[in-house]
C-alpha positions in Angstrom: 72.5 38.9 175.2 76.1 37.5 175.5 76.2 33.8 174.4 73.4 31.4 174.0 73.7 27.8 173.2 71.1 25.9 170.9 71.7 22.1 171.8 70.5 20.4 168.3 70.5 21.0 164.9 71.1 24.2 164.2 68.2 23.9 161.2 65.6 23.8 163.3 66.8 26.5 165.4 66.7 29.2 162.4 63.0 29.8 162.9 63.3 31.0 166.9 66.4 33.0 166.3 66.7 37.0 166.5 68.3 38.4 163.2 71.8 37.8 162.7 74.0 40.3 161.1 77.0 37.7 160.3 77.9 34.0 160.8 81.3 33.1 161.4 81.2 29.1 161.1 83.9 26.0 160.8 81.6 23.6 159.6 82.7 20.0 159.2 84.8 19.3 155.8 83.5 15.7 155.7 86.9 14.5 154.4 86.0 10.8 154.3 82.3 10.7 153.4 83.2 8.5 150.6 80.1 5.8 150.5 77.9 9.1 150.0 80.2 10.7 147.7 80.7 8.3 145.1 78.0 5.6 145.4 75.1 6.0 143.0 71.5 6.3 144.5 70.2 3.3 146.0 73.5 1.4 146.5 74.3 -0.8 148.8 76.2 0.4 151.7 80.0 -0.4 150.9 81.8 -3.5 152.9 84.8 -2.8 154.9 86.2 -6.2 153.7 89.9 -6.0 152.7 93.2 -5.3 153.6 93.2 -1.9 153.9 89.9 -1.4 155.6 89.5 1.9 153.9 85.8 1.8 153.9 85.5 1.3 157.5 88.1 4.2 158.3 85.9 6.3 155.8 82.7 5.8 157.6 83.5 7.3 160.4 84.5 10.7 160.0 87.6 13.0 160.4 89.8 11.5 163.2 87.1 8.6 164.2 84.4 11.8 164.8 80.6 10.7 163.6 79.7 14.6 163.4 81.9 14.8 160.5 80.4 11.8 158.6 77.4 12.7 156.6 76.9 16.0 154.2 75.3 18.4 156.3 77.4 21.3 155.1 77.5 20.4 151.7 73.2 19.9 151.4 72.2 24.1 149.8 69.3 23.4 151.9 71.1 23.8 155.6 72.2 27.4 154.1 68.9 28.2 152.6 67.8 27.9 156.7 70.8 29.6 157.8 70.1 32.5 155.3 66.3 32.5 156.6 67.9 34.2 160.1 70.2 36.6 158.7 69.5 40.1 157.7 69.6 41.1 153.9 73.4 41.7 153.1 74.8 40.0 156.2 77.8 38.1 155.1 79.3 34.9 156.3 82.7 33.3 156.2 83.4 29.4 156.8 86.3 27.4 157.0 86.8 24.2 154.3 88.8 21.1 154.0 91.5 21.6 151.0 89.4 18.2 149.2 86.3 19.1 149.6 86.0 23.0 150.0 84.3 22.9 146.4 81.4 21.4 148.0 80.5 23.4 150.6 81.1 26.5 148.1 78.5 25.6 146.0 75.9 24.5 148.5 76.6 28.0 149.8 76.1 29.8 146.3 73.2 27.3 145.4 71.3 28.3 148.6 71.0 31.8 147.1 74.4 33.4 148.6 76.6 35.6 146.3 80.5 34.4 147.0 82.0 37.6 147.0 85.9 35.6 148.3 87.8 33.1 148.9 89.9 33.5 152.0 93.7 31.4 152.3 94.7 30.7 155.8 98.5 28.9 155.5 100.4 27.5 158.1 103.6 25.7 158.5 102.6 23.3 161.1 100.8 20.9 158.9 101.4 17.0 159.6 101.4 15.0 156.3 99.2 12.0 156.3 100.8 9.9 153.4 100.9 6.1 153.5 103.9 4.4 152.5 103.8 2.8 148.9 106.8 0.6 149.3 105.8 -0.5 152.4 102.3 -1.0 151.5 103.9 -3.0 148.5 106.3 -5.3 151.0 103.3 -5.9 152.9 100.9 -6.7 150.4 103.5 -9.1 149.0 103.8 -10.7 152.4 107.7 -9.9 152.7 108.7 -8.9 156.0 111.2 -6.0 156.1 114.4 -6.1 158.7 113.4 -5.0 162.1 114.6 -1.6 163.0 115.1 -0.7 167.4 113.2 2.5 168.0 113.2 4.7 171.0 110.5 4.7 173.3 108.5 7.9 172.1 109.4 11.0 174.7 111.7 14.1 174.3 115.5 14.0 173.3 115.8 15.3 177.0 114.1 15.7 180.5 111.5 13.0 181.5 109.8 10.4 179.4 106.2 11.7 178.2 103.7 10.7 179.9 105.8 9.7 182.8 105.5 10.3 186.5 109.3 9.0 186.8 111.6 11.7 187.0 114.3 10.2 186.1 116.0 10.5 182.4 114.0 9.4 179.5 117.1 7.6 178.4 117.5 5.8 181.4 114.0 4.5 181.4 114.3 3.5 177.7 116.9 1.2 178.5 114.7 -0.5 181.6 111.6 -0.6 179.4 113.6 -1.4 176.1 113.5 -0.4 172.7 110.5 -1.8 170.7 111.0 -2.6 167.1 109.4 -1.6 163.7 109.7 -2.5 159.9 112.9 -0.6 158.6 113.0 1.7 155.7 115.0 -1.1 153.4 112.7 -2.1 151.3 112.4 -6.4 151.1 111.3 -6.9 147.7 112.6 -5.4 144.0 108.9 -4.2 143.6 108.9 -2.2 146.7 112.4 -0.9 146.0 110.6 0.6 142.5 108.3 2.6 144.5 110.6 3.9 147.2 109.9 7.2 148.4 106.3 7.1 147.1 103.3 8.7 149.3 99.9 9.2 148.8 99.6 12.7 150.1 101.1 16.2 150.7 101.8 18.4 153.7 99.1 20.3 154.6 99.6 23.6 155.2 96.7 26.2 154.3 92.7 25.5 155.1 90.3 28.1 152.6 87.5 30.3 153.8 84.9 31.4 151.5 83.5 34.6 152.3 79.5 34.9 151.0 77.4 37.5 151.3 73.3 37.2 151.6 71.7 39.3 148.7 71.2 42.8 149.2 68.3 45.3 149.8 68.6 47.7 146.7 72.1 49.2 146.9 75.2 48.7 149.4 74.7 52.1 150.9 71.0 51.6 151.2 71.1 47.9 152.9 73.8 49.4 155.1 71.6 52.0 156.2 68.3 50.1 156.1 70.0 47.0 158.1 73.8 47.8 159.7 75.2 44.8 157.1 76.6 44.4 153.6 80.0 45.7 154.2 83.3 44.4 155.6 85.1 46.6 157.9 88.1 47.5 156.2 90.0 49.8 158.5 89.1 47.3 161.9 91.3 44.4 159.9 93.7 46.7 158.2 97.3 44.9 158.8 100.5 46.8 160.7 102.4 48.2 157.7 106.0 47.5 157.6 109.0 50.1 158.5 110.4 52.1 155.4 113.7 51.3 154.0 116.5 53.1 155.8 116.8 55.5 152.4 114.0 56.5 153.3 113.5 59.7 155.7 111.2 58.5 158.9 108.0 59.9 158.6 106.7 61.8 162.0 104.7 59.2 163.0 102.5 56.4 160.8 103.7 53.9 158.5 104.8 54.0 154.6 102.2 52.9 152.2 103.1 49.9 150.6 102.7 51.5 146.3 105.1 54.6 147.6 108.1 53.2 146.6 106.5 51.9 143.1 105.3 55.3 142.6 108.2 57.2 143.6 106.6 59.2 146.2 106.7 59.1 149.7 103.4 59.0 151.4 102.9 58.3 155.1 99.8 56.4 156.3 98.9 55.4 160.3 96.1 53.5 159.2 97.9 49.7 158.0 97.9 47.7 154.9 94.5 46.9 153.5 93.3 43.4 154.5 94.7 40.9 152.3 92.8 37.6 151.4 95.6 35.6 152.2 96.5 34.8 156.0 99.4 33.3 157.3 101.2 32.0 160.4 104.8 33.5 159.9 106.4 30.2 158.7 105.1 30.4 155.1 106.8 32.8 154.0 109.3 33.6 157.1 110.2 37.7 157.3 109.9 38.6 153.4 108.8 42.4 153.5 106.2 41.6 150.6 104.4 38.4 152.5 103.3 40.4 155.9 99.6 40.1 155.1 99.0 39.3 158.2 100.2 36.3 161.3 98.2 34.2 162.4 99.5 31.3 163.9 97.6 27.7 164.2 95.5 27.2 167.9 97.9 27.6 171.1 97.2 25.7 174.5 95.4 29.3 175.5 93.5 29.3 172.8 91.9 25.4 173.5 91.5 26.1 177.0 91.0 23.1 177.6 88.8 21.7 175.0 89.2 18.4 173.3 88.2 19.5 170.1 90.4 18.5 167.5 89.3 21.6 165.3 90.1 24.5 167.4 91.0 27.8 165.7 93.1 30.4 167.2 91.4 33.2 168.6 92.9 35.8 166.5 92.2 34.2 163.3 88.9 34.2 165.1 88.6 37.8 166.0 89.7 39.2 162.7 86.8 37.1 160.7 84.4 38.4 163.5 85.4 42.2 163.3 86.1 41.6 159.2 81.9 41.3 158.8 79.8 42.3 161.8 78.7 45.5 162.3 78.9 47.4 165.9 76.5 45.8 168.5 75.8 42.9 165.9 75.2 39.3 167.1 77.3 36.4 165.4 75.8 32.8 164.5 78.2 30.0 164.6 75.6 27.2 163.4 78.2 24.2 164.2 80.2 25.8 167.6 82.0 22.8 168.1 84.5 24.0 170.8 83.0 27.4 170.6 86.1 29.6 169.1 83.7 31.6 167.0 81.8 32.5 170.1 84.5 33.2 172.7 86.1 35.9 169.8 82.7 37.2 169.4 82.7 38.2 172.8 86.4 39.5 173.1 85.1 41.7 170.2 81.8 43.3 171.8 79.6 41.0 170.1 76.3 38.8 170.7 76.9 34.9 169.6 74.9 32.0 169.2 76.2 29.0 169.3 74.8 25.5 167.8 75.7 22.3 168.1 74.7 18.9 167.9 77.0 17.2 170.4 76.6 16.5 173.7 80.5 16.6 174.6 80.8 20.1 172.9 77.4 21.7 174.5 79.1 20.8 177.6 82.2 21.9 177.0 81.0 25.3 175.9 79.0 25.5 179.4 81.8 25.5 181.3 83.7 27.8 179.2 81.4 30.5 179.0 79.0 32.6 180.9 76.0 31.3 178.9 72.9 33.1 179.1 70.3 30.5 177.6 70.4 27.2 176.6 67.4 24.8 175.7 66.5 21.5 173.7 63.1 23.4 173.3 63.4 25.6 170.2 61.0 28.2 171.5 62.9 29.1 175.0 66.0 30.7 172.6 64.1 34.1 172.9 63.0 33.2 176.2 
């Protein structure tokens, strides 16, 4: 089957699907859904008067996007239809914003799911998004702060960014000039109280809850009865690490990681069992007891291209996808997006369907992959 694309609401799709044996899915976290979130039923629809404008921001979505406006992902009911397509046992794993993963946990367990974990995925390459207290404070006072000259923004060497000039940055800076900005002296004895006061911290780790559709009798029955309710332990197991140098080298395979505790040495060639914790390196940097397992955040390889601001690396990707679908099992990603989840599905041997509401990401997708079907019309996906 290879991929197929579903260009609308993956909702209505559920009903002209195949069965699925395992969605892999990064829904959107709706981060700023705030009118919906807080106001009471009936409400008018919040102003965006004011200084801050917060309301306005809020409204639409993660970085400006509309498709992450709204609750789809945290409404049971858009799971309950999920669930409808999936085969009895067949797990899925999707991706949360640190606010609002709660949410989209229980719509997931109120749809009828059983969480069986919650998955960590931590990074070191987080940006903080904090707003400035004491400059808030100077500004809301009306008190200007001392101008400060800034470079023009480019690298500390080579060519300016952005530039087709390929002479120095530095030389260019001086032609173009330095533009200026408030300072970090604070102008008032108020702001000066709050100074080095944020709002936020650094992110730096995303959660995945790992669910599991309710079984057909037993876990060995449902596995035999329908290829799903297990996770494939020895596919994900992580590369153990090398022995300490007391130890004598084993001929061939790896130490288990309870020999030392237990005073024996055991050798093992099959890897650490999969950890629920996943990390890019930079956590915890080269501490024998942290090597879970590295996963750093998404390369220029792994956007290829896309202008998706969500991408996920592909072997992040890969692991989820082998972690939960059985051999020859097809994958639904219900919001593809830039379609990660569906080109690691088919690195792995899998079948994927992809869904998505978007016209920019449909497209996108198209000219990625080698897609194999892809209607408005619900009844040509088993065409």
């Amino acid at each position: 089957m290879g991929v197929r694309l579903f260009h609308g609401d993956c909702r209505e799709a559920v009903d002209f699907l195949p069965p699925i044996d395992a969605v892999v899915t990064d829904p959107p976290y709706h981060l700023t859904s705030i009118v919906k979130r807080f106001g009471k039923a009936g409400s008018a629809a919040a102003k965006s008067d004011g200084p801050s404008g917060v309301y306005k921001r809020a409204s639409a979505g993660f970085m400006g996007q509309a498709w992450d406006g709204g609750d789809v992902a945290f409404q049971p009911e858009t799971w309950v239809r999920i669930g409808e397509a999936m085969k009895p046992g067949a797990h899925l794993v999707a991706f949360g914003g640190s606010r609002t993963f709660h949410r989209l946990v229980c719509a997931i367990e109120d749809a009828g799911f059983e969480i069986r974990d919650t998955l960590f995925w931590l990074y070191g390459s987080g940006f903080p998004k904090s707003h400035d207290v004491s400059k808030g404070i100077d500004k809301a006072l009306g008190a200007e702060r001392e101008k400060v000259r800034r470079k023009p923004r480019a690298a500390t060497s080579g060519t300016m960014a952005g530039s087709s000039d390929t002479r120095p940055w530095i030389e260019l800076s001086r032609e173009r000039g330095f533009h200026e900005v408030d300072g970090d002296t604070p102008a008032t004895a108020a702001a000066a109280a709050w100074e080095g006061w944020g709002t936020a911290l650094k992110p730096a780790f995303e959660p995945i809850v790992l669910a599991r559709k309710p079984l057909d009798g037993t876990v060995a029955a449902n596995v035999l009865a329908h290829g799903t309710g297990a996770v494939n332990v020895d596919a994900c197991r992580i590369e153990g690490a090398d022995a300490p140098a007391s130890w004598p080298t084993p001929r061939g395979g790896i130490w288990r990681p309870d020999a030392a505790a237990r005073g024996e040495l055991v050798a093992s060639d099959k890897g650490r069992w999969p950890a629920n914790v996943l990390h890019d390196g930079e956590a915890f940097g080269d501490a024998e007891w942290s090597r879970y397992f590295y996963c750093a955040k998404a390369s220029k390889a792994d956007r290829a291209g896309s202008k998706h601001p969500t991408v996920k690396p592909q072997s992040l990707m890969r692991w989820l996808c082998r972690l939960i679908t059985p051999p020859g099992g097809t994958i639904l990603d219900p919001f593809a997006g830039s379609g990660s989840t569906l080109a690691a599905a088919g690195a792995e041997g899998f079948d994927a369907i992809g869904c998505d509401i978007t016209d920019q990401w449909i497209a996108e997708m198209e000219s990625r992959f080698d897609v194999t079907a892809r209607s408005v019309e619900l009844e040509a996906m088993l065409a």
